[in-house]
N, C-alpha and C positions, 0 to 999 in steps of 0.2 A: 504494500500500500504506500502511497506517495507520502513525502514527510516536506518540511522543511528544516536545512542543514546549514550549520556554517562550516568549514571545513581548516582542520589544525593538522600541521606536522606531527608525525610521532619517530622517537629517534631510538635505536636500541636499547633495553634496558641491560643492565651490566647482571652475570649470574648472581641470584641469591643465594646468603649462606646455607650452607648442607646441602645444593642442588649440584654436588658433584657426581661423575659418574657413578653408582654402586658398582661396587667392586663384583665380578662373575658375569655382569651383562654386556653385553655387545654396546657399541656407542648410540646407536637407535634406538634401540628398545631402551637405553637411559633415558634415552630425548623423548622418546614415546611418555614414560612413566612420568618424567618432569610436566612434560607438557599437559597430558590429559591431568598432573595434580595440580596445576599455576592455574589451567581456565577453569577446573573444577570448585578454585577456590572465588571464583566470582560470583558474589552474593548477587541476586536480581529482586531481589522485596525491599520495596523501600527504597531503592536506589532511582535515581534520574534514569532516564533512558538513554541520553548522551554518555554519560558518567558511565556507564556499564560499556558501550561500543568504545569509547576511550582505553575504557581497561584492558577490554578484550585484544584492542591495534595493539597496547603496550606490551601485553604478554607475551602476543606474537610477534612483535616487531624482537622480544628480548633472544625468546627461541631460536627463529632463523636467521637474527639477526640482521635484520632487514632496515632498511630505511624509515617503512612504513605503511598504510596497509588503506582498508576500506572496505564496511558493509554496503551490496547493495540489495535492496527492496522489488520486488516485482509488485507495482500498482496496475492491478488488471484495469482497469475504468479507463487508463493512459497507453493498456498496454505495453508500456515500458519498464526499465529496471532502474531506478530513480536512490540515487547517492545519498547515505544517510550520514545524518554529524555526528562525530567529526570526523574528517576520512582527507589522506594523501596530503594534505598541508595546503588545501585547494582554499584561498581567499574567499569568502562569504558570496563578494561578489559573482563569483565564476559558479555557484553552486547548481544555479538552473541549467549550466552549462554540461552539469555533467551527469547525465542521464543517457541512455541507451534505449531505443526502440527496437524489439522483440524485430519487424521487419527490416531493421537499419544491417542486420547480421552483427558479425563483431564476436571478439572472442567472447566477452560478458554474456550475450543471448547465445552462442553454442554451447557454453556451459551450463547456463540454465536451462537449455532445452535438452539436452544429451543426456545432465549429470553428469557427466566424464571431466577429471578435473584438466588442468592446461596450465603448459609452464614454458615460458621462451626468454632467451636472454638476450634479442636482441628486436625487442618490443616495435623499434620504429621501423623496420624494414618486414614484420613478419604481418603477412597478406590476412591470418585470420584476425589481428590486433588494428581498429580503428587507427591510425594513423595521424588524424590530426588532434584525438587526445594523447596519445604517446609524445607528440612533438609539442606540442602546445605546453604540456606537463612536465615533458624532459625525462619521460619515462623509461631505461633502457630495459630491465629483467623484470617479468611478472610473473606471478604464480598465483592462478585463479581456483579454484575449486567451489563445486554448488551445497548452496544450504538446505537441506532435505527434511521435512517432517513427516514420517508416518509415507514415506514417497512420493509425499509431492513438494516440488519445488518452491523454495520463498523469495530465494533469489543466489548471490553470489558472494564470495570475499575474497578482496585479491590483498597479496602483499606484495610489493613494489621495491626493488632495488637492494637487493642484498648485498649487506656493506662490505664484505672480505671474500669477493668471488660470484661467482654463476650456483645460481638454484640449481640444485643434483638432486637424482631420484631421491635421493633419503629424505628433503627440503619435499617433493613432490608426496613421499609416503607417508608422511609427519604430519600433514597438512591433511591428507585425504581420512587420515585418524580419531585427527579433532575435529572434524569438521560436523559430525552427528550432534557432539557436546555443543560446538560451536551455534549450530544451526537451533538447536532447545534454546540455549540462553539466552540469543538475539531474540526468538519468537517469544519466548517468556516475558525478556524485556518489554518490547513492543505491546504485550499483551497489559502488563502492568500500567504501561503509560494510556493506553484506551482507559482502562479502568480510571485510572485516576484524570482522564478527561471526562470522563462519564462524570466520575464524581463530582469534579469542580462544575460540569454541564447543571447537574442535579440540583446542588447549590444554590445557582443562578436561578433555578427555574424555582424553588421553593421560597430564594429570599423575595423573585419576581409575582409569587404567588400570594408572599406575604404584602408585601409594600401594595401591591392592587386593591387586594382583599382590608385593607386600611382605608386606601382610598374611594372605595367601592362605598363598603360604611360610613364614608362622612359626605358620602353624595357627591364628589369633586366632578364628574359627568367626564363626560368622552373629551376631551378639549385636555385635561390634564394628563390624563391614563396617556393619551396618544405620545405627547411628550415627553411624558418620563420613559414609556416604552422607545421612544427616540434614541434618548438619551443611554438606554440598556445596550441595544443594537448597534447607536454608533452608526445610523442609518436614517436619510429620511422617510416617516411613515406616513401612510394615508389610512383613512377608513370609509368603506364603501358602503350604502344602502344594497340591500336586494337586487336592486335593479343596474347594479354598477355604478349611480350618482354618489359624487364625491362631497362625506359629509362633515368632513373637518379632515386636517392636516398639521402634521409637525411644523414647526417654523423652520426648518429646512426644507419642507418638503411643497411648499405653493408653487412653485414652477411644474411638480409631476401633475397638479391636479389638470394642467391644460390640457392633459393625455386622456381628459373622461372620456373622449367617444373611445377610443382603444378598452380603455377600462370596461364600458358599458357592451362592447360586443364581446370581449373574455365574457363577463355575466352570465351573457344570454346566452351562451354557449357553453357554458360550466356544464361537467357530466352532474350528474346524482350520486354517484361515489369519487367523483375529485375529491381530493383533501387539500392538493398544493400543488399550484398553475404556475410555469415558469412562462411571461410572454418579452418578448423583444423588443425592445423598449429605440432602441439607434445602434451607431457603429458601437459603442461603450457600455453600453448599462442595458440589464436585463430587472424584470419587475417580479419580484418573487410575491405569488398573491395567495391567501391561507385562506380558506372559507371559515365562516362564523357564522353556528348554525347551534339550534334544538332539536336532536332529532331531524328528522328531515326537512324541518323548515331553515330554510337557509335567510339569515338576517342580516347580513353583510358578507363583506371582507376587509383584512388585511392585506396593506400590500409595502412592500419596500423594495429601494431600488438599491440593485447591485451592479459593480462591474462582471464582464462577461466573465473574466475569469476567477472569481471571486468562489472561497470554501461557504456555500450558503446551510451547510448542514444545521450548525449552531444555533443560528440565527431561525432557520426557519421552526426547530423546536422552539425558539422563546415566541416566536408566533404563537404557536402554533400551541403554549401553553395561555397565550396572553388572551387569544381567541374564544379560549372560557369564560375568562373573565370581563371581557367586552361583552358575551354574551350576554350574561349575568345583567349589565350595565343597559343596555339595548331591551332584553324586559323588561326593566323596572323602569326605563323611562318611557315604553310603550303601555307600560300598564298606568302609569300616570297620565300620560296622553290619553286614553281609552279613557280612563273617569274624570278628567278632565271636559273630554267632547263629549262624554256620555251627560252631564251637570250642562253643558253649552246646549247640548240639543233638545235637551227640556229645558233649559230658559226658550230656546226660540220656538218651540212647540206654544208653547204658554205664550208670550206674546205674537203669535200670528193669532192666536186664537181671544186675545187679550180683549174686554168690552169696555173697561174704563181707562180714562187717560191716566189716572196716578199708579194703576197697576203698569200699568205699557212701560210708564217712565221709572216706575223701580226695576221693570225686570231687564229694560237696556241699560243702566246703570250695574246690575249684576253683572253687564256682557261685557264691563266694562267702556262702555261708550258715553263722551262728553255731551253733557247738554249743550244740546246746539241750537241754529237756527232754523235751520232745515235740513234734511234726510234725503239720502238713496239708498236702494237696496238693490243689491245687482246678483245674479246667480249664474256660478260658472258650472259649466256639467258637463263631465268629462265622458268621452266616447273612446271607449279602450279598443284597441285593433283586432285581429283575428288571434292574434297568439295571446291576450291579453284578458281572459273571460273576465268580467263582471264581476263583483264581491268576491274575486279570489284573492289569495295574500299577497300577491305582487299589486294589482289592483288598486288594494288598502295601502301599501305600503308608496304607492304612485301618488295618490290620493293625498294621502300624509305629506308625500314631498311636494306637491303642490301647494298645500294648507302653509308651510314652511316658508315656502320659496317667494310665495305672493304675500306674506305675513313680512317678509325680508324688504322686497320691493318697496312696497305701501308704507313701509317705516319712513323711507327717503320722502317716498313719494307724497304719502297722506299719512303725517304718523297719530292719524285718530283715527283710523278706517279700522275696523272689526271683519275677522276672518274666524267662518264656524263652517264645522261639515258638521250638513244637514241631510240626511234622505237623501245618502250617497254623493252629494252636491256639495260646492264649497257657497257660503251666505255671507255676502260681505257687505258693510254698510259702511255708508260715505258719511260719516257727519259733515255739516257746511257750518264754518264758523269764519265772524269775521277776518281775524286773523290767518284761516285754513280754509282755503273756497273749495278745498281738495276736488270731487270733480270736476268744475269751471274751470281748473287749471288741466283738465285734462288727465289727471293723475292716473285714473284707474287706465284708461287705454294706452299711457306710459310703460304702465306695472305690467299687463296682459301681453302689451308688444315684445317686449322682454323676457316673460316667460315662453311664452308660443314658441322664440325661437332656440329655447335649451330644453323642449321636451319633445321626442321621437317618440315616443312609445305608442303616445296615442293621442287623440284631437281632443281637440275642448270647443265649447260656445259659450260667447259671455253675454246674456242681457241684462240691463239696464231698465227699472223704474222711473218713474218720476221724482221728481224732488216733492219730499210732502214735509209739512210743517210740525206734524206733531206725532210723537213714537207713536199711537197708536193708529193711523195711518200706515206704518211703514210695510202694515199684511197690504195692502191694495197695492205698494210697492215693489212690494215683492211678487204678486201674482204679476203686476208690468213686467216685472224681467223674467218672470217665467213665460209668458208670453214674447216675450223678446225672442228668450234664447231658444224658443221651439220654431218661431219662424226661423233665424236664422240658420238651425239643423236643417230645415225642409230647405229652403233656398240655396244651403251649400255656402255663405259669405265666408268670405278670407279675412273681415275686419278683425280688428281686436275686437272690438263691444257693439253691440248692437242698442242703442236707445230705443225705448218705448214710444216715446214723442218721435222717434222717425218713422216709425209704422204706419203712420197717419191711417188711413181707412182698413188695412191691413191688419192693425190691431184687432180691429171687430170681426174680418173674417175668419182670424185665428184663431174664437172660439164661438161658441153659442152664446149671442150677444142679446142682454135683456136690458131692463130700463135703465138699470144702474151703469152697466158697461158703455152705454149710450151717452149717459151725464157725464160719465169719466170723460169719454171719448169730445165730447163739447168741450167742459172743460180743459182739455189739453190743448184741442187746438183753437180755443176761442179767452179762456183766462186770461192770461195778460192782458189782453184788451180789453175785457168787461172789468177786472180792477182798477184799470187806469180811467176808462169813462167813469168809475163810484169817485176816485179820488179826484179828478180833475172837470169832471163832471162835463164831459167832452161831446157825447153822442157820435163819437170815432164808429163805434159798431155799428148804428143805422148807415154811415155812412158807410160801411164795409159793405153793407147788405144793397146801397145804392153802385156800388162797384162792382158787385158781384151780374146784379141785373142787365148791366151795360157791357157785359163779357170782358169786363178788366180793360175800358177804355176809359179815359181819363178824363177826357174832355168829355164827354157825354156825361160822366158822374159830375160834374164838377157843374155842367149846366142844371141835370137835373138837382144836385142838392144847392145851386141857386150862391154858389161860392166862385171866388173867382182861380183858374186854372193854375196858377203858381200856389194860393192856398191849396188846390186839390192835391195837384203832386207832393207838396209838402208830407201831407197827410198820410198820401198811401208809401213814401217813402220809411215814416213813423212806425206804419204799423207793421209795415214786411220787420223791420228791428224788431218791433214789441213780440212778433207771432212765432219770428226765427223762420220766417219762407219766405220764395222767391214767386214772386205773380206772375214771371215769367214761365215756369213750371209748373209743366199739365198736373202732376200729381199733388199740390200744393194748391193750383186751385182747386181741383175738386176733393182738395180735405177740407177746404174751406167752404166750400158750397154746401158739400154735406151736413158739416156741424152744426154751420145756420139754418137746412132744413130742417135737423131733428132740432135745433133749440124752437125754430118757429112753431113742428108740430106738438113738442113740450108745451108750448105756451096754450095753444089752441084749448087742445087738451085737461091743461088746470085750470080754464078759463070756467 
């Protein structure tokens, strides 16, 4: 397995005392019995994993006498046999340098692939030995042999340059001896050092379990958790909705969130047993992304940006631990949303249905809305696509980020406007106050043009009520943008908002229209003016009604009502202001022909 090394000289160790030959044995089988007792005595518990591979170059470097030595690693994942520290006296620097690819050849991969060990003294000119690490290195005598467990390969160890002479069979038998011993202690070492990366991994994950679970309990919300988990990682992080929208971020990490359409098709695309998405982010950096889920409802994700070549293992378990705990974090601030809109959607149940004005006006005081001047009520409704059913939890969770997002806007925009999901629908109310004309300034088709253009998933229609003066009106307002936003779905409009007062005669046929709908309907398109004749006591309207007769000619009203033709145009230039239409426009005049028939047969009628 791959490591990373720094690499130190090891220079011959001088004989220890008593390690002379015993006396009756051949000089090998002394060096045999020396040797398997000097590597024998290398303790691997508790010991560094470097410290141990040091020991081992030492002992051998003392044995053969040698210059100096090196373990190397077979990392299947790289396929190659990758130089562990500390080894050949090789600079830190040089250390990615000196690695072997299984297909590169080389005496290191015939060794590990053979088992057959290999011993040459003249390193730079022999065809199985890599050449430009021999020269590079200054390598002339090597003596390789493989490190074997149970028969199968882990990797290699060579010793390098033996100081008083050429490596000889006995150097090559001595070597092929220890090499079983050899090949336990390396794999024991390495094995210790996982453990104790486990352990320190486990640490992390328990001390990250604790500090959360602190912060969890004191309610700090997704906004801190993300940042201190930043802070863990040493990475910047994001946290995704359901649906892939990015809903807060590390303070290093607001540049990745420009990435949400990439973000939001990973999403939609997630298997049902994904755990952990690696997507390509550019030439440098890849997005390691963790699902956060209950069971099978999937409530976000995690995501952090790495470079390509970067060890994500670590990292993605502190996700992938923290991912609980966001969980955890994400129910309980759903479940307080949920009884929050659940207490919203019965205030607005109870005032649509409200019959006195001092109830209306406590229960929009409940909704948190300032008394004002005058009211709108406008109703967005949302139309989810084919992959997107109705009341499912992505749906809700759409839903939600819209409630969010248009709550965000409207802060800027109108920061008195009220956002409540109602009967699937988002219920939003405009207060007008002097200081805040919020609709007049346009504000909600600001807020709407804005959102429409950061939501794919699915459509929405926005209608638009009238302006009415007192909360308990604001039901008749609301029924206007429900009628709004119904024409709008039938007609297909691309606007942000549709107003009720633009419906003119439209309004009436978009539902079954009785006497009351009819008075409305006067009112909208004749109020202003009949106000302004109470106040200024004008008789503008009879004269409307003499403009109306004369097909919107001017001079003809102006003889009939017995005024002279600069007062007339005066007038009808007044009232197109006061009415908000254009008399040049067929469908404006006959909103207005209309209203003054049913006002005249109103009148008939009470008479």
């Amino acid at each position: 397995m791959a490591s990373r090394y720094a690499l130190t000289e090891m220079r011959p160790a001088s004989a220890a005392p008593g390690s002379e030959e015993p006396p009756g044995l051949e000089p090998l089988a002394a060096r045999k019995l020396r040797a398997l007792s000097e590597i024998g005595s290398i303790v691997v518990s508790g010991a560094d994993y470097e410290q141990v591979l040091a020991d081992v170059i030492e002992k051998i470097a003392g044995l053969l006498h040698a210059h100096g030595g090196g373990v190397m690693l077979y990392d299947a994942e790289a396929g190659a046999l990758v130089t562990q520290q500390p080894a050949f006296g090789l600079s830190p620097e040089l250390v990615n340098e000196y690695r072997v690819s299984l297909s590169d050849g080389g005496n290191a991969a015939s060794v590990f692939v053979t088992g057959e060990p290999y011993v040459t003294n003249d390193a730079r000119h022999d065809p199985r030995v890599i050449r430009r690490f021999a020269v590079r290195h200054a390598i002339t005598r090597l003596l390789t042999v493989p490190l074997r467990i149970e028969g199968q390969s882990i990797g290699v160890f060579h010793a390098i340059d033996k100081v008083d002479g050429d490596f000889d069979a006995d150097d090559l038998e001595l070597m092929t001896a220890i090499a079983p011993q050899l090949a336990v202690i390396v794999h024991s070492a390495m094995i210790m050092r996982q453990l104790r990366e486990h352990e320190r991994q486990l640490e992390r994950v328990l001390e990250l379990h604790d500090e959360f679970t602190d912060m969890l309990l004191r309610g700090e919300g997704a906004h801190p958790l993300l940042a201190r988990l930043s802070q863990l990682v040493d990475l910047p992080v994001l946290l995704l909705d359901a649906t892939g929208a990015v809903t807060a971020t590390s303070a290093e990490a607001d540049e990745l969130a420009g990435h949400e359409p990439l973000l939001r098709e990973a999403a939609d695309d997630w298997g049902e047993h994904d755990r952990v998405r690696t997507l390509r982010l550019d030439d440098a950096r890849s997005l390691v992304a963790v699902r956060v889920n209950v069971g099978a409802d999937t409530l976000g994700f995690l995501v952090a940006a790495h470079a390509h070549d970067a060890d994500t293992a670590e990292d993605v378990r502190v996700l992938e631990q923290a991912s609980v705990l966001f969980a955890l974090d994400i129910v309980r601030a759903r479940e307080l949303d949920a009884v929050r809109g659940r207490l919203e959607d019965d205030i607005v149940e109870h005032l649509l249905a409200a019959s006195a004005p001092e109830e209306a006006a406590s229960l929009l005081r409940r909704l948190h809305v300032p008394v004002a001047e005058r009211y709108r009520c406008a109703v967005l409704e949302l139309r989810p696509g084919e992959r997107l059913a109705a009341l499912s939890s992505q749906f809700q969770t759409l839903i939600a980020r819209l409630q969010r997002e248009l709550r965000a806007r409207l802060a800027q925009e109108a920061p008195h406007a009220v956002v409540v999901e109602h009967a699937h629908a988002l219920w939003i109310v405009l207060p007008e106050t002097p200081d805040d004309p919020a609709f007049r300034d346009d504000a909600l088709p600001r807020a709407i043009g804005g959102l429409r253009a950061g939501i794919a998933e699915a459509d929405f229609v926005v209608g638009v009520g009238t302006s009415v003066a007192e909360p308990l009106e604001l039901k008749r307002s609301s029924e206007e943008a429900g009628i709004a936003a119904a024409v709008a779905r039938r007609v297909g409009t691309r606007r942000p908002v549709l107003l009720y007062e633009e419906l003119g005669v439209y309004g009436l046929l978009a539902q079954p229209a009785g006497g009351e709908e009819m008075r409305r309907f006067v009112e909208t398109v004749l109020g202003p003016l009949a106000a302004y004749d109470t106040e200024h006591d004008s008789g503008w309207t009879e004269f409307l009604e003499t403009l109306v007769q004369t097909n919107f000619r001017v001079t003809n009203a102006a003889a009939l009502a017995g005024c002279h033709i600069n007062t007339a145009k005066y007038r009808v230039a007044r009232i197109e202001e006061l009415l908000g239409r254009d008399f040049q426009s067929a469908a404006d005049r006959f909103a207005i022909q209309l209203a003054l028939e049913i006002r005249t047969l109103g009148a008939i009628l009470d008479a």
